[in-house]
C-alpha angles and dihedrals in degrees: 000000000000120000105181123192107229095055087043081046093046088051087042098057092048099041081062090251116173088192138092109244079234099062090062092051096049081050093052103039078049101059096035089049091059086063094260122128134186127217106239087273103041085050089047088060103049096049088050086053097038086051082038089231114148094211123018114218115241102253083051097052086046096052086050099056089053092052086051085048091043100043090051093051095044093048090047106047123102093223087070096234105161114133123182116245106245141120125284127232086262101056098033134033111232093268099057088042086055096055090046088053083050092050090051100053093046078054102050082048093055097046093049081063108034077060097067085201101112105072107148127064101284112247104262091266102059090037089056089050090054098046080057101048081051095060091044093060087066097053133132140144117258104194110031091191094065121113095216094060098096094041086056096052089052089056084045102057096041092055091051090049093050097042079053083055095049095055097042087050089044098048096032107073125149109236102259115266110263087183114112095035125114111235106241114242116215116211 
């Protein structure tokens, strides 16, 4: 299942979004990632509140439900298919692809919370991702004329994908197998 960004900006834009496509990915993959999940309705409240619309058209709230649908099957594949929503170098220049990048990972952070689910003090892995994914949010490019710009971003979006990886699989794990284990009998 494709989700692509310029079809998800276009709706956006005509739906009165003041959001990047790409921040309510980054919620999303955030709070799935923690190991929460939302029935369809519960998920259709919380991306009207997150794109702070009242009362999300229909062909929004379609488009919503897909990216729900999307996000769960990329983060759990075992291809590793998960891709960031954000704008190609076709449809954006590298600044606006580096805000995008910055809207993403302020989203991933939001929905980690909004999720409730990480209550413990995160493994040194996933606390170092998100200390990246931190720092990201606060990305942009200081000097628009130079070549490595767009190098950079690529770095950039990988390692967010990749940080996205770490705390799903971190937080996603299957309970341990008790099958094939005797029960113990107490005497």
């Amino acid at each position: 299942m494709a989700i692509e960004y310029p079809e998800l900006a276009d709706l956006w834009e005509e739906s009165g979004c003041f959001q990047k496509p790409s921040a309510l990915h980054g919620w999303l993959s955030g709070y799935l990632a923690s190991g929460a999940r939302l029935a369809p309705e519960e998920w259709l409240k919380e991306a009207a509140d997150y794109l702070e619309i009242d009362d999300l058209p229909e062909a929004l709230s379609n488009a919503v439900i897909e990216l729900y649908m999307a996000v769960v099957e990329q983060l759990s594949a075992e291809d590793l298919d998960f891709h960031l929503l954000l704008p190609d170098d076709e449809e954006a220049d590298v600044d606006e692809q580096v805000e995008c990048l910055a809207q993403w990972s302020k989203g991933f952070l939001d929905g980690i919370g909004a999720s409730g689910q990480l209550t413990r003090t995160p493994d040194k892995d996933v606390f170092e991702v998100l200390q990246d994914l931190d720092a990201f949010s606060q990305a942009h490019i200081e000097d628009i004329n130079d070549p490595d710009n767009a190098e950079l971003y690529l770095g950039l979006t990988e390692h967010a994908r990749v940080a996205a990886m770490t705390v799903f699989y971190a937080y996603n794990q299957p309970a341990p197998s008790t099958s094939g284990v005797s029960p113990k009998t107490l005497h």
